[in-house]
N, CA, C and O atoms as a CHARMM CRD file, in Angstrom:
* protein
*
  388
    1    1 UNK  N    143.13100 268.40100  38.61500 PROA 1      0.00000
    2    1 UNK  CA   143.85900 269.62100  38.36200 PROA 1      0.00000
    3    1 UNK  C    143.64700 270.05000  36.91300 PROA 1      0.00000
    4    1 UNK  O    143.54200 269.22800  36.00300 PROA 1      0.00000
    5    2 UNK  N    143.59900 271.11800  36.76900 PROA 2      0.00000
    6    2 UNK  CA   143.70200 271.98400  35.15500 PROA 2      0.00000
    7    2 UNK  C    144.61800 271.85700  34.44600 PROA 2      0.00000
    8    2 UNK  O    145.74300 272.13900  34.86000 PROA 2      0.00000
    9    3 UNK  N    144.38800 271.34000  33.01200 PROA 3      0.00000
   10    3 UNK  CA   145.37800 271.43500  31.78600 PROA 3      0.00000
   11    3 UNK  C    145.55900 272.82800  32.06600 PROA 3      0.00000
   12    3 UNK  O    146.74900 272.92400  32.36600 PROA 3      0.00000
   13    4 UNK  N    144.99600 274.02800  32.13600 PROA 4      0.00000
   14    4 UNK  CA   145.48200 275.23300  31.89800 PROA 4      0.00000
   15    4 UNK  C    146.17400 275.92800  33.23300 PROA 4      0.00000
   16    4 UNK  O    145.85900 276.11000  34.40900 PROA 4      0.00000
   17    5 UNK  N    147.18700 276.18200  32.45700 PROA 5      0.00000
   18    5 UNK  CA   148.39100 277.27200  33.57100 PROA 5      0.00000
   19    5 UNK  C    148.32200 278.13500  34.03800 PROA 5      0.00000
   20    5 UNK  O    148.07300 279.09200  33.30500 PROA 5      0.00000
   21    6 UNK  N    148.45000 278.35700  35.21700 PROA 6      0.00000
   22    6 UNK  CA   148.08900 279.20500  36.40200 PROA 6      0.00000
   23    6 UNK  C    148.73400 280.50800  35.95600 PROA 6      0.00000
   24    6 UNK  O    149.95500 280.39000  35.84400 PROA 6      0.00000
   25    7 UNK  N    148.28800 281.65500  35.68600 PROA 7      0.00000
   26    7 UNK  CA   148.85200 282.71800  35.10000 PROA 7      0.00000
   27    7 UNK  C    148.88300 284.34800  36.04900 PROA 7      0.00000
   28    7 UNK  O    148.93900 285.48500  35.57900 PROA 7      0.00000
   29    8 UNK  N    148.82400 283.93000  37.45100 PROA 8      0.00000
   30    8 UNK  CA   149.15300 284.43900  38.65900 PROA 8      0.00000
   31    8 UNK  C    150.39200 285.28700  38.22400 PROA 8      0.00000
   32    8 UNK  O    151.49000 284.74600  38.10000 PROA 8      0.00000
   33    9 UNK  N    150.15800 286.98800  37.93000 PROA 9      0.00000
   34    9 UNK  CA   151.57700 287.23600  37.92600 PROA 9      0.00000
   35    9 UNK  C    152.18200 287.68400  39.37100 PROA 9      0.00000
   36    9 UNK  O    153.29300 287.41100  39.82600 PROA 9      0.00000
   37   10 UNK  N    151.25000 288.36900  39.90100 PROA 10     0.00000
   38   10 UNK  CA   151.29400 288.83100  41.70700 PROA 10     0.00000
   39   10 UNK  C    150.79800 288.23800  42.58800 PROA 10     0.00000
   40   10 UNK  O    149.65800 287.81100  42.40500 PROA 10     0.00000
   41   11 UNK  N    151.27500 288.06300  43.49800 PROA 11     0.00000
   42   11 UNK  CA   150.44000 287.35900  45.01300 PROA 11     0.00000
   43   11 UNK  C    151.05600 288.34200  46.16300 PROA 11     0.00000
   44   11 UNK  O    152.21100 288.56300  46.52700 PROA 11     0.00000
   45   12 UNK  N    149.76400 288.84100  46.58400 PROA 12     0.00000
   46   12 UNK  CA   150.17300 289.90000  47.93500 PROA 12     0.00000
   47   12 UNK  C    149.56000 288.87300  49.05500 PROA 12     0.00000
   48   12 UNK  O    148.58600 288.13200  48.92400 PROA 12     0.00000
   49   13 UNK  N    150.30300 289.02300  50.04700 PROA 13     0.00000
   50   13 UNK  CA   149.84400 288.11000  51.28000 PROA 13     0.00000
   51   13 UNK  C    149.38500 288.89500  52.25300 PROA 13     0.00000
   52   13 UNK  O    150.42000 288.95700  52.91600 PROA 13     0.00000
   53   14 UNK  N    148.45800 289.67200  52.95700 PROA 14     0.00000
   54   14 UNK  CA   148.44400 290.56100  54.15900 PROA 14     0.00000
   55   14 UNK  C    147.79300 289.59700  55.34700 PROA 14     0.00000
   56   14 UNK  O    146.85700 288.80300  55.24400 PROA 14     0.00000
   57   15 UNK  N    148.41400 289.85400  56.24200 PROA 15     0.00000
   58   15 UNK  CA   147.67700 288.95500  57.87300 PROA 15     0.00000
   59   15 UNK  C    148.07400 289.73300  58.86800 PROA 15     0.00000
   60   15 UNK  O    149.23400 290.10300  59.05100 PROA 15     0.00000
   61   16 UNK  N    147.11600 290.00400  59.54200 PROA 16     0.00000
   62   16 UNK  CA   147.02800 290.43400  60.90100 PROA 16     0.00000
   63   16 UNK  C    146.75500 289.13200  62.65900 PROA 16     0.00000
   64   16 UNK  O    145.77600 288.65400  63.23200 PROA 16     0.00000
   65   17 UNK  N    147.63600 289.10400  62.77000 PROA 17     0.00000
   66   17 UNK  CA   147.40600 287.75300  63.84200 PROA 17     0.00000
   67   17 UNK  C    147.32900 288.49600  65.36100 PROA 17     0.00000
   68   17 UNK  O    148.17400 289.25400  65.83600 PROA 17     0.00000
   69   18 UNK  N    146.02900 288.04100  65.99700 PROA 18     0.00000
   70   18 UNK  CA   146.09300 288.27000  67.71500 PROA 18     0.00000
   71   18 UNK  C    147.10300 287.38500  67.91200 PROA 18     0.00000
   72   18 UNK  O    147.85800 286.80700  67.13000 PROA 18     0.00000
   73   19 UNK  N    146.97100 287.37900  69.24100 PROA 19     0.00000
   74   19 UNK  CA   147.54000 286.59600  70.55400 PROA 19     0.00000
   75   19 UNK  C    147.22900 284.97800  70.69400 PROA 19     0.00000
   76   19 UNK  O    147.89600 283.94500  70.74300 PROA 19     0.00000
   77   20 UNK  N    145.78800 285.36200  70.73100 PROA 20     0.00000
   78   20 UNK  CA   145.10600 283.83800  70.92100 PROA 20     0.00000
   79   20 UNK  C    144.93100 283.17200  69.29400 PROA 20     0.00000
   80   20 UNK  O    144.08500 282.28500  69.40800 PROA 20     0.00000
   81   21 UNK  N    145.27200 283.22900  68.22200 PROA 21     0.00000
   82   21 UNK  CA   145.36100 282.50300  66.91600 PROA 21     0.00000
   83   21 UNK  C    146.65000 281.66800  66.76400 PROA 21     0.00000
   84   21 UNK  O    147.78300 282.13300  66.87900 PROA 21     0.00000
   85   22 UNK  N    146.43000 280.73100  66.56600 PROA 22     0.00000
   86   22 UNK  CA   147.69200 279.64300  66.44800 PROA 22     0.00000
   87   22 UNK  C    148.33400 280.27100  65.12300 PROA 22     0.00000
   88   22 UNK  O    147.66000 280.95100  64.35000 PROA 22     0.00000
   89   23 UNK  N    149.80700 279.96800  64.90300 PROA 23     0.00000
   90   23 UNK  CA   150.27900 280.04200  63.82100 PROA 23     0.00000
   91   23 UNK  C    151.38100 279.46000  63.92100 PROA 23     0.00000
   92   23 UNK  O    151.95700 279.39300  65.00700 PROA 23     0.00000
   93   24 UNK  N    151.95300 278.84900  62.63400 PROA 24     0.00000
   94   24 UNK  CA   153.10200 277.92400  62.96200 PROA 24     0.00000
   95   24 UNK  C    154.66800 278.79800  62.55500 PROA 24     0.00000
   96   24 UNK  O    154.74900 279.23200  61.40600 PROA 24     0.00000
   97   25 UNK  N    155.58200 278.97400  63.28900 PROA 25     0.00000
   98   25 UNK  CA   156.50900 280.30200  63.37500 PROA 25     0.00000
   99   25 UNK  C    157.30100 278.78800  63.01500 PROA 25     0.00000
  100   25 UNK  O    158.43400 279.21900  63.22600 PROA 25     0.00000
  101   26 UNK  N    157.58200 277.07100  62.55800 PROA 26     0.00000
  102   26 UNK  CA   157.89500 276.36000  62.11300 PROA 26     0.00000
  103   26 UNK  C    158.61900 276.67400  60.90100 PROA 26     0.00000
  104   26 UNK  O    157.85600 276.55700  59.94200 PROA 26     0.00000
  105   27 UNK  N    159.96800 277.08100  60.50200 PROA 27     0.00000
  106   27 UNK  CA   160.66800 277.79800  59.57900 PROA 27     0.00000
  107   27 UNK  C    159.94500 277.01300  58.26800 PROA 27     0.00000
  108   27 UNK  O    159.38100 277.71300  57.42700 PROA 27     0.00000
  109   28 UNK  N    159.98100 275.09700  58.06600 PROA 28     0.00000
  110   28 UNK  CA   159.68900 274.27800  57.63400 PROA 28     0.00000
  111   28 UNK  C    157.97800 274.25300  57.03400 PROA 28     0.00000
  112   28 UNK  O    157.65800 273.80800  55.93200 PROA 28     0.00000
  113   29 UNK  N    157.20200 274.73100  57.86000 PROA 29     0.00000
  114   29 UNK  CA   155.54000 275.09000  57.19000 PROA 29     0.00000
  115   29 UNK  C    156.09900 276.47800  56.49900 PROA 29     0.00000
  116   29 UNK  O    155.15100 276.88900  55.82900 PROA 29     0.00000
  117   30 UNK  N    156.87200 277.11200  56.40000 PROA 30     0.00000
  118   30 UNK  CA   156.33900 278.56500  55.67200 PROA 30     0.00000
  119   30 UNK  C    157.37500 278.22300  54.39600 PROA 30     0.00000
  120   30 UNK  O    157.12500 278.70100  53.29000 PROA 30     0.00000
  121   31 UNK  N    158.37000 277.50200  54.57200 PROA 31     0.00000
  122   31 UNK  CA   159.00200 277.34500  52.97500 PROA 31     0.00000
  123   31 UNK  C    157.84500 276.25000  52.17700 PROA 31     0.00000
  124   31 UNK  O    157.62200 276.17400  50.96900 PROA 31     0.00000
  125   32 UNK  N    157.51100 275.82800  52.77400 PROA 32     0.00000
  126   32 UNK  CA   156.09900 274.94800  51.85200 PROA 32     0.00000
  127   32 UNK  C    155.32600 275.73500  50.85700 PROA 32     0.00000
  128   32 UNK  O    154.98900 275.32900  49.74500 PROA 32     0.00000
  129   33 UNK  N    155.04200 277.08400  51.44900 PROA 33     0.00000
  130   33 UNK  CA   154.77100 278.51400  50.66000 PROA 33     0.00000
  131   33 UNK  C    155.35100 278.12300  49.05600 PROA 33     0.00000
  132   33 UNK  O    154.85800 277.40100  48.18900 PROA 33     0.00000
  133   34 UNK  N    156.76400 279.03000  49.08500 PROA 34     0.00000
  134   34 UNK  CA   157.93200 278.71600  48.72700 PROA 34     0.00000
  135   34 UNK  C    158.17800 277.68000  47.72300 PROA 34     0.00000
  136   34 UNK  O    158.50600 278.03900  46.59200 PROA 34     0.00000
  137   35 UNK  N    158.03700 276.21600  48.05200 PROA 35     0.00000
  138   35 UNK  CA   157.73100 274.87900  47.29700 PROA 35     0.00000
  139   35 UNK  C    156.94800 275.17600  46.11500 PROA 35     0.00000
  140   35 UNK  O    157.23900 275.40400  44.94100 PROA 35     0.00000
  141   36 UNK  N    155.46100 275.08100  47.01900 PROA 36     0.00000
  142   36 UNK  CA   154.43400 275.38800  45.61300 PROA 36     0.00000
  143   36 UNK  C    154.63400 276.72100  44.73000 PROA 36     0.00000
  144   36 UNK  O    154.31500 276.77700  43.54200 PROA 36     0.00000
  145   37 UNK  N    155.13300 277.65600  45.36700 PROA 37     0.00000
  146   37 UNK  CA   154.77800 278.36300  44.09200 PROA 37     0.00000
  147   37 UNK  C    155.93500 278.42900  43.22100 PROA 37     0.00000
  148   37 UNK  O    155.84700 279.28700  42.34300 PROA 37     0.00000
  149   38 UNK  N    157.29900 277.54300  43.24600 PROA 38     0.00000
  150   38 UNK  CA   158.16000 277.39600  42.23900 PROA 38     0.00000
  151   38 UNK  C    157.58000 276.11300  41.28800 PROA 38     0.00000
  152   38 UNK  O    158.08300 275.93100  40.17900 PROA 38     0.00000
  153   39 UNK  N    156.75800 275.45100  41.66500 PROA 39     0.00000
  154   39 UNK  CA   156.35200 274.45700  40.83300 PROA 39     0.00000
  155   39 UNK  C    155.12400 274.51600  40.33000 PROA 39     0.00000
  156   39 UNK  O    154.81900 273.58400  39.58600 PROA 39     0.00000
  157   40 UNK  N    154.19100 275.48800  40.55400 PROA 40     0.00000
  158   40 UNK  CA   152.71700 276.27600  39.82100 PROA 40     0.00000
  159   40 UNK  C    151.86600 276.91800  39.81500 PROA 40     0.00000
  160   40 UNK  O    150.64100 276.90500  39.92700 PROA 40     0.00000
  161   41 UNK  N    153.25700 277.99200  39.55100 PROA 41     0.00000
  162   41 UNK  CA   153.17000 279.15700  39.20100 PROA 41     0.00000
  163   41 UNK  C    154.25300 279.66400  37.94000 PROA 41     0.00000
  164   41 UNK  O    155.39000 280.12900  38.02300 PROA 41     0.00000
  165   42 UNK  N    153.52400 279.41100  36.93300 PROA 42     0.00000
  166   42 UNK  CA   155.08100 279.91400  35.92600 PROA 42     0.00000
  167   42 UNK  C    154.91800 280.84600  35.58600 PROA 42     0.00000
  168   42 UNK  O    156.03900 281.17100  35.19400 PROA 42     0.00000
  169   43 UNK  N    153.95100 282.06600  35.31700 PROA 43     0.00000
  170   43 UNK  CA   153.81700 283.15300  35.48900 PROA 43     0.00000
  171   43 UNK  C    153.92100 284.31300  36.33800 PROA 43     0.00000
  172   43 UNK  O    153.73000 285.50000  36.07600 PROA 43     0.00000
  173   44 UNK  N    154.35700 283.57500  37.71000 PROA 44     0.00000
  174   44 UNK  CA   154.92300 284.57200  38.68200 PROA 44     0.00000
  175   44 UNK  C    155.44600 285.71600  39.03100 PROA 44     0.00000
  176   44 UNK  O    156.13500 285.32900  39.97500 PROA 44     0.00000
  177   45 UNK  N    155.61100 286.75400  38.96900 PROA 45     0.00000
  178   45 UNK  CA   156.54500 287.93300  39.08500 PROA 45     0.00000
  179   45 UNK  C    156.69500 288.11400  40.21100 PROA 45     0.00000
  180   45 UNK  O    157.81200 288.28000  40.70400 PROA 45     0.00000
  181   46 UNK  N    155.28000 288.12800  41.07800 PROA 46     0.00000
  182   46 UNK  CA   155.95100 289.08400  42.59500 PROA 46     0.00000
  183   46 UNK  C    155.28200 288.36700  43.47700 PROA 46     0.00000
  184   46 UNK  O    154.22200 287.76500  43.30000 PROA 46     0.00000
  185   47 UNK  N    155.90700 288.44200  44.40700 PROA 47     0.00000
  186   47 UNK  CA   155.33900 287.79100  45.63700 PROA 47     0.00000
  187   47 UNK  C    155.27700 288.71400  47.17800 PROA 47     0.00000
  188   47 UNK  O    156.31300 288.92400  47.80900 PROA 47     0.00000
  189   48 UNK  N    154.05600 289.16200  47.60600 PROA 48     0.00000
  190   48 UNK  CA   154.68200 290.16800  48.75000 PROA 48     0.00000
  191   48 UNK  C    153.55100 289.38300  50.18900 PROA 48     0.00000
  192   48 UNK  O    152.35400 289.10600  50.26900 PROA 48     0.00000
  193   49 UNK  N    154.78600 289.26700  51.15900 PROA 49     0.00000
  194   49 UNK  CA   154.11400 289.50900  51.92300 PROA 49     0.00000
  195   49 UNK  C    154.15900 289.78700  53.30400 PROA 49     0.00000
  196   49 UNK  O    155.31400 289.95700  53.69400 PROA 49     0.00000
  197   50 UNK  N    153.32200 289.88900  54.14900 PROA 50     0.00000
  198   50 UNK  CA   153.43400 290.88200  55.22800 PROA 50     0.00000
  199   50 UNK  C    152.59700 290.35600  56.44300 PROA 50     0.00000
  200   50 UNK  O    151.41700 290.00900  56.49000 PROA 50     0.00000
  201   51 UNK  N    153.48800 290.39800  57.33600 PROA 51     0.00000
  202   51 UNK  CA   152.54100 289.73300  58.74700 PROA 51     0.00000
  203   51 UNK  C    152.94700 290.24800  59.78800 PROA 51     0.00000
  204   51 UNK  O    154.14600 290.27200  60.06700 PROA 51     0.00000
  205   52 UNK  N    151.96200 290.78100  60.59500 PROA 52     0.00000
  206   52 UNK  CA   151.60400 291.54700  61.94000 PROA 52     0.00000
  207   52 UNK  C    151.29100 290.58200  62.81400 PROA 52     0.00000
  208   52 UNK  O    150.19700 290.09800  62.52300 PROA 52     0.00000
  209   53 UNK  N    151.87600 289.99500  63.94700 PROA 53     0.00000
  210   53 UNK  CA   151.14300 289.13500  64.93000 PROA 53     0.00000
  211   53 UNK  C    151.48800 290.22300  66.00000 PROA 53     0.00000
  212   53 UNK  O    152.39500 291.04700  66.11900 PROA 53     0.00000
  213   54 UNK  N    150.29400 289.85300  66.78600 PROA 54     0.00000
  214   54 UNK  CA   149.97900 290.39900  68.32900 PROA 54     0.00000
  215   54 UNK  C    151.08900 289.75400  69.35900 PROA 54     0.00000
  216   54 UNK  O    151.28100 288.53900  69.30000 PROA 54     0.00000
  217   55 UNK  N    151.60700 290.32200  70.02600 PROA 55     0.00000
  218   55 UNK  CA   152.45400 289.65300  71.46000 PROA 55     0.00000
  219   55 UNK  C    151.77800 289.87000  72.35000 PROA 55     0.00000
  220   55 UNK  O    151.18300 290.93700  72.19800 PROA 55     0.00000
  221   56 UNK  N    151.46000 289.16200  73.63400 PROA 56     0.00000
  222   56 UNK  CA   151.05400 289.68500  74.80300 PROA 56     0.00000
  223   56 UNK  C    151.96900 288.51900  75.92000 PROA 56     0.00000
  224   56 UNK  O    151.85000 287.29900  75.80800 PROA 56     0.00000
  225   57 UNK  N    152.93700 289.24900  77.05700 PROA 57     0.00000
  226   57 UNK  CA   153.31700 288.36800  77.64500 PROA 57     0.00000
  227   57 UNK  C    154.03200 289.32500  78.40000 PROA 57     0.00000
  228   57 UNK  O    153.85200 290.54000  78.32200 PROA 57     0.00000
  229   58 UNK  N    155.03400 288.62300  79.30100 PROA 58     0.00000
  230   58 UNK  CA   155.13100 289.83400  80.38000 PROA 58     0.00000
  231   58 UNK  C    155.91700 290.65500  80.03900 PROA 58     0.00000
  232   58 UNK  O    155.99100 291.76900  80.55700 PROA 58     0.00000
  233   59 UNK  N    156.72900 290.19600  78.99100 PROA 59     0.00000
  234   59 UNK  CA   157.70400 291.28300  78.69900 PROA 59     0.00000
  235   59 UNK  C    157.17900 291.39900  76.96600 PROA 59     0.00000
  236   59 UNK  O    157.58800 290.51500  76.21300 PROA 59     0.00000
  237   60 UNK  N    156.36400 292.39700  76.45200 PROA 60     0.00000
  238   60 UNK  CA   155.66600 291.92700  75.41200 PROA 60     0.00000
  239   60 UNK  C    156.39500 292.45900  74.47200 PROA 60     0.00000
  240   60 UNK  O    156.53800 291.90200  73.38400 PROA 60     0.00000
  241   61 UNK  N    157.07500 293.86600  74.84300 PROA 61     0.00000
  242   61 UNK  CA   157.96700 294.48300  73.87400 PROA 61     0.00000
  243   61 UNK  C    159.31900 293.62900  73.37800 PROA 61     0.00000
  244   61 UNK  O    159.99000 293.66100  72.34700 PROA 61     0.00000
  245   62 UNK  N    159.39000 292.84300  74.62700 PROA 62     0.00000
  246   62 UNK  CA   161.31900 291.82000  74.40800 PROA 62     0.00000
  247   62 UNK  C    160.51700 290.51800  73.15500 PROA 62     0.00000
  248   62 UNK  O    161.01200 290.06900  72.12100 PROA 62     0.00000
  249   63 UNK  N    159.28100 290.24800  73.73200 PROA 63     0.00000
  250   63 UNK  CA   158.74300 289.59100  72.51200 PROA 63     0.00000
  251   63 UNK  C    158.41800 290.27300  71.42600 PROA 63     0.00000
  252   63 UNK  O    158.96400 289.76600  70.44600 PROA 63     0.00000
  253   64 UNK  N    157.83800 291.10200  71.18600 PROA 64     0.00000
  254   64 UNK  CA   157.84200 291.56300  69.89800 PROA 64     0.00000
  255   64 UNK  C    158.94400 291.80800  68.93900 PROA 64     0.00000
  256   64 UNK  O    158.73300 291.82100  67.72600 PROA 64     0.00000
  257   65 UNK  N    159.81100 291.95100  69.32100 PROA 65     0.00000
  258   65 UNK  CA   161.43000 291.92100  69.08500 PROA 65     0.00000
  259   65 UNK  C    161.17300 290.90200  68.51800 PROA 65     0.00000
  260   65 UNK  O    160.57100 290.79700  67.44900 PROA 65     0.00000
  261   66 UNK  N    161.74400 289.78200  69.39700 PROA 66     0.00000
  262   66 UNK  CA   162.26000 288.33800  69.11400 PROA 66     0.00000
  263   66 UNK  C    161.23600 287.88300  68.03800 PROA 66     0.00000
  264   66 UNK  O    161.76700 287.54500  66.98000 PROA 66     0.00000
  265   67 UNK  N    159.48200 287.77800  68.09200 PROA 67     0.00000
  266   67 UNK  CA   159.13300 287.58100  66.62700 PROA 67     0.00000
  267   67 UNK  C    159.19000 288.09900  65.31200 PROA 67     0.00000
  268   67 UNK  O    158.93500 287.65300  64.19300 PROA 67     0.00000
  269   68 UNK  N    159.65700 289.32500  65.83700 PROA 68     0.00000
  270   68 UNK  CA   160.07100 290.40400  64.57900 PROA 68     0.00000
  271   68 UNK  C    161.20800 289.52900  63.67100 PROA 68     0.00000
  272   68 UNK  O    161.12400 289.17100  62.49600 PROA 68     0.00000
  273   69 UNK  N    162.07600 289.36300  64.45000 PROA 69     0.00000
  274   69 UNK  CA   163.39900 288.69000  64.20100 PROA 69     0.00000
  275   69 UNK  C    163.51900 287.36100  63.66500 PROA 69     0.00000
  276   69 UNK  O    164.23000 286.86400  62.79100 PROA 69     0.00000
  277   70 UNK  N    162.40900 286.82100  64.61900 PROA 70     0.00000
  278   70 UNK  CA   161.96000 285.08600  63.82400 PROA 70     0.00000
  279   70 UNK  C    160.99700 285.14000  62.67500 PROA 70     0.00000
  280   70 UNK  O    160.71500 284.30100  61.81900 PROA 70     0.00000
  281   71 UNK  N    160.58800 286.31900  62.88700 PROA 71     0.00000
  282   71 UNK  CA   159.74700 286.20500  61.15200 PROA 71     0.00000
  283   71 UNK  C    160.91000 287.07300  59.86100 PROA 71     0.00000
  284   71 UNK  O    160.83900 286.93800  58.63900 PROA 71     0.00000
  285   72 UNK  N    161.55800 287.63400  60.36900 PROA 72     0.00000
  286   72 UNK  CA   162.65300 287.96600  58.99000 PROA 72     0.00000
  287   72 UNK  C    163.48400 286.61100  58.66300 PROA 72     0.00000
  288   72 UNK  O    163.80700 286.12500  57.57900 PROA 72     0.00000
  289   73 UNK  N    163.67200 286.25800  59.75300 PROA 73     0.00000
  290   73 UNK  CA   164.75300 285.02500  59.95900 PROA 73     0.00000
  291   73 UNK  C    164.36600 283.97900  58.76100 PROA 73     0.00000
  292   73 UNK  O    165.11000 283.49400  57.90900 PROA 73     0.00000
  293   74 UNK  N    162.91700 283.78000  58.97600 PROA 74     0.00000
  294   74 UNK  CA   162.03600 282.68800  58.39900 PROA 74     0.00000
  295   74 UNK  C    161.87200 283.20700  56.48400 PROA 74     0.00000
  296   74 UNK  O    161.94500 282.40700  55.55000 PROA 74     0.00000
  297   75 UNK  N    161.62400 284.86200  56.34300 PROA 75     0.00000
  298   75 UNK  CA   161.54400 285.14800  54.79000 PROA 75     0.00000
  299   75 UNK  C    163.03800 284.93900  54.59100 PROA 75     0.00000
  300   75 UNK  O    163.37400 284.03700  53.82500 PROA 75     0.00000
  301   76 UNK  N    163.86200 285.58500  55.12200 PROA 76     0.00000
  302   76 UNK  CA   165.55700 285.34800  54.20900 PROA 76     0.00000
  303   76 UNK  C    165.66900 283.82700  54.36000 PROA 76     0.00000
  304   76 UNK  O    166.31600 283.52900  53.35600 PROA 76     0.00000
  305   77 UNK  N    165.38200 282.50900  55.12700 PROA 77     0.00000
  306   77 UNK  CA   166.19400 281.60400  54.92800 PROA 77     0.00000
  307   77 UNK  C    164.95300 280.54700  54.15800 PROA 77     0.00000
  308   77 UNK  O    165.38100 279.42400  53.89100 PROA 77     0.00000
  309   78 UNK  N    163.98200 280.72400  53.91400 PROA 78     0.00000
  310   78 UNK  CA   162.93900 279.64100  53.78200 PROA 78     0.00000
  311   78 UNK  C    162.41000 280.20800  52.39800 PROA 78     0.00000
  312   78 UNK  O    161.97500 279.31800  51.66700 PROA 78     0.00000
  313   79 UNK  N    162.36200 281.21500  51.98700 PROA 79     0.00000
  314   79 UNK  CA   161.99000 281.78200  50.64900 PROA 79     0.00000
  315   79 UNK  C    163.23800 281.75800  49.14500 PROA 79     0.00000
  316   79 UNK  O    163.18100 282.51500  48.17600 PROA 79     0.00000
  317   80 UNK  N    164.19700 280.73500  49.36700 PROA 80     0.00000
  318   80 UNK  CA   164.71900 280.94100  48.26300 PROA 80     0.00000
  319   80 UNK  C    164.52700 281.11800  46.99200 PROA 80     0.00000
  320   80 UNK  O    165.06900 282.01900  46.35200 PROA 80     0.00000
  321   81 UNK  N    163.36700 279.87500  46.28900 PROA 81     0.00000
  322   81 UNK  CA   163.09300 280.21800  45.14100 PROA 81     0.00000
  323   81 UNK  C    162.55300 282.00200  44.85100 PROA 81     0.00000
  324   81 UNK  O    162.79000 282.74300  43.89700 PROA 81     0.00000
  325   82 UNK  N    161.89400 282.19700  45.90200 PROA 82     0.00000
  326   82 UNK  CA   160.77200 283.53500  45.74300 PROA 82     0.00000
  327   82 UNK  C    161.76800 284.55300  45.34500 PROA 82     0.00000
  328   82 UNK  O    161.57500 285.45700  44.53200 PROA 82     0.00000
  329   83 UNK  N    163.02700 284.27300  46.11100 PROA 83     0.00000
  330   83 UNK  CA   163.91300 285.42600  46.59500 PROA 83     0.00000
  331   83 UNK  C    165.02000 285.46700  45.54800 PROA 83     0.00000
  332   83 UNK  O    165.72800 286.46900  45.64500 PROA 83     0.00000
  333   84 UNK  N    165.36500 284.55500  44.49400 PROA 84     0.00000
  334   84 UNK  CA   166.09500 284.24900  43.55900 PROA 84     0.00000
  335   84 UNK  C    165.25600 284.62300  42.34100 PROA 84     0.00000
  336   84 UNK  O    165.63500 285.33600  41.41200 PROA 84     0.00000
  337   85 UNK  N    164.18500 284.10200  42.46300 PROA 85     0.00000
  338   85 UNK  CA   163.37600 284.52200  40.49300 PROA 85     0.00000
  339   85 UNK  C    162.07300 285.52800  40.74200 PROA 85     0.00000
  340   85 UNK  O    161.33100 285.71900  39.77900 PROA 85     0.00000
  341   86 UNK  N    161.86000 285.99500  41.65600 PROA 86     0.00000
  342   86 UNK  CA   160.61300 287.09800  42.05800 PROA 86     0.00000
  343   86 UNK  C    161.25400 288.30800  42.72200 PROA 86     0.00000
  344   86 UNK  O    162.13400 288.46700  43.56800 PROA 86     0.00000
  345   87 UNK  N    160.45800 289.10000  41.99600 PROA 87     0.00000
  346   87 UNK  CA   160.61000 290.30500  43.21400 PROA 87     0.00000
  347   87 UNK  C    159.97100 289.90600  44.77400 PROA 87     0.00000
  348   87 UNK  O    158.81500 289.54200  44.98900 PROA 87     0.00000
  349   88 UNK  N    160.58100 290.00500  45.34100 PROA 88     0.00000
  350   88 UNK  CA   160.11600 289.33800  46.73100 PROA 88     0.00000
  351   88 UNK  C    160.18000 290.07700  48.06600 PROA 88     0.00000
  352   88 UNK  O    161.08600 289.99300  48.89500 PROA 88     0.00000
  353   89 UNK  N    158.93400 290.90700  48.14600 PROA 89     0.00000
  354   89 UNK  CA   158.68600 292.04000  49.03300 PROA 89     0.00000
  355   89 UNK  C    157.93300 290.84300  50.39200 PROA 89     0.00000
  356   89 UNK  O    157.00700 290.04200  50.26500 PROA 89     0.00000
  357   90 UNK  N    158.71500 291.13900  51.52000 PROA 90     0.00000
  358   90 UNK  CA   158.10400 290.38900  52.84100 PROA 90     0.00000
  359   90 UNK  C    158.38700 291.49400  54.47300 PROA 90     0.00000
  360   90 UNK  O    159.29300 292.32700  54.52100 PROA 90     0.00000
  361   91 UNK  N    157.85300 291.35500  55.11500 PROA 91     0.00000
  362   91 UNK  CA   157.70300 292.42100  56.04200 PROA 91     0.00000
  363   91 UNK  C    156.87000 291.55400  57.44200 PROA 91     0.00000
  364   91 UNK  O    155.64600 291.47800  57.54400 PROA 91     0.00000
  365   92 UNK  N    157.54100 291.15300  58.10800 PROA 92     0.00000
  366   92 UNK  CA   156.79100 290.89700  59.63400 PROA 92     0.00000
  367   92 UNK  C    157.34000 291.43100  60.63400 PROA 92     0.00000
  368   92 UNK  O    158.50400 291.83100  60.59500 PROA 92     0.00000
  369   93 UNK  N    156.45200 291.53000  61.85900 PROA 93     0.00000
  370   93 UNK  CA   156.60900 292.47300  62.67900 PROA 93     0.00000
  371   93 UNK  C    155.95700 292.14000  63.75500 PROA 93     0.00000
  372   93 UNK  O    154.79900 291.86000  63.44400 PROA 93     0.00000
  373   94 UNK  N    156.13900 292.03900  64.83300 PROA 94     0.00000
  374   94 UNK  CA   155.92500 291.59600  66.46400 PROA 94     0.00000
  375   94 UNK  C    155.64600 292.70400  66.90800 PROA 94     0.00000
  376   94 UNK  O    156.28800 293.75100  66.83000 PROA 94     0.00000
  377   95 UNK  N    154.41300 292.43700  67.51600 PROA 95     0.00000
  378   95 UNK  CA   153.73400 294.52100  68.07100 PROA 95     0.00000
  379   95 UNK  C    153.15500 293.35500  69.39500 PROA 95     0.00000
  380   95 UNK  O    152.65100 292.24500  69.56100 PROA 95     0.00000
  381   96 UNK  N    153.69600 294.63900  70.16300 PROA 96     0.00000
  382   96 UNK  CA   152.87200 294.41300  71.90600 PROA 96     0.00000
  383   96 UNK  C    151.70300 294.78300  71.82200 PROA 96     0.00000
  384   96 UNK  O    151.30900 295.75600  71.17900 PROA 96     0.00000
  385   97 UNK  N    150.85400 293.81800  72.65300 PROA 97     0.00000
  386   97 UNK  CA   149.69100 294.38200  72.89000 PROA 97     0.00000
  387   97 UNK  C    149.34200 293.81700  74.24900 PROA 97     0.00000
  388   97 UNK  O    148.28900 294.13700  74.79900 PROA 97     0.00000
């Protein structure tokens, strides 16, 4: 690792997820996010980010909902540090397809 300090003042996150791409909706993998960047990143200011996953299932709209909901669920309760000392712009969203 580098003597010199990570001087990251922004991190934008954008993802677009199909159907068939694994992703872990695991509240516990996405505060890991979260972890590292309160411990290096001391230059931090903002953190944004934003995720689109695909639904497809029989009721794709009642799912898109419900991941809509499990991905806000996941930035308000798993992002504390971000959400306490960063401006902390996050946005997910469950779209039928």
């Amino acid at each position: 690792m580098s003597s010199v300090p990570n001087v990251l003042e922004e991190i934008t996150i954008t993802t677009i997820i199909s159907w068939s791409t694994a992703i872990s909706m695991e509240p516990a993998a996405w505060n890991m996010l979260d972890v590292v960047l309160s411990s290096g990143f001391p230059y931090l200011r903002k953190l944004t980010i934003d995720v689109e996953m695909g639904v497809m299932a029989g009721d794709a709209q009642g799912e898109a909902e419900a991941t809509t909901a499990a991905l806000q669920k996941i930035f308000d309760e798993k992002f504390e540090w971000s959400r306490k000392n960063l401006t902390f712009v996050a946005s997910g969203r469950g779209v039928a397809i």
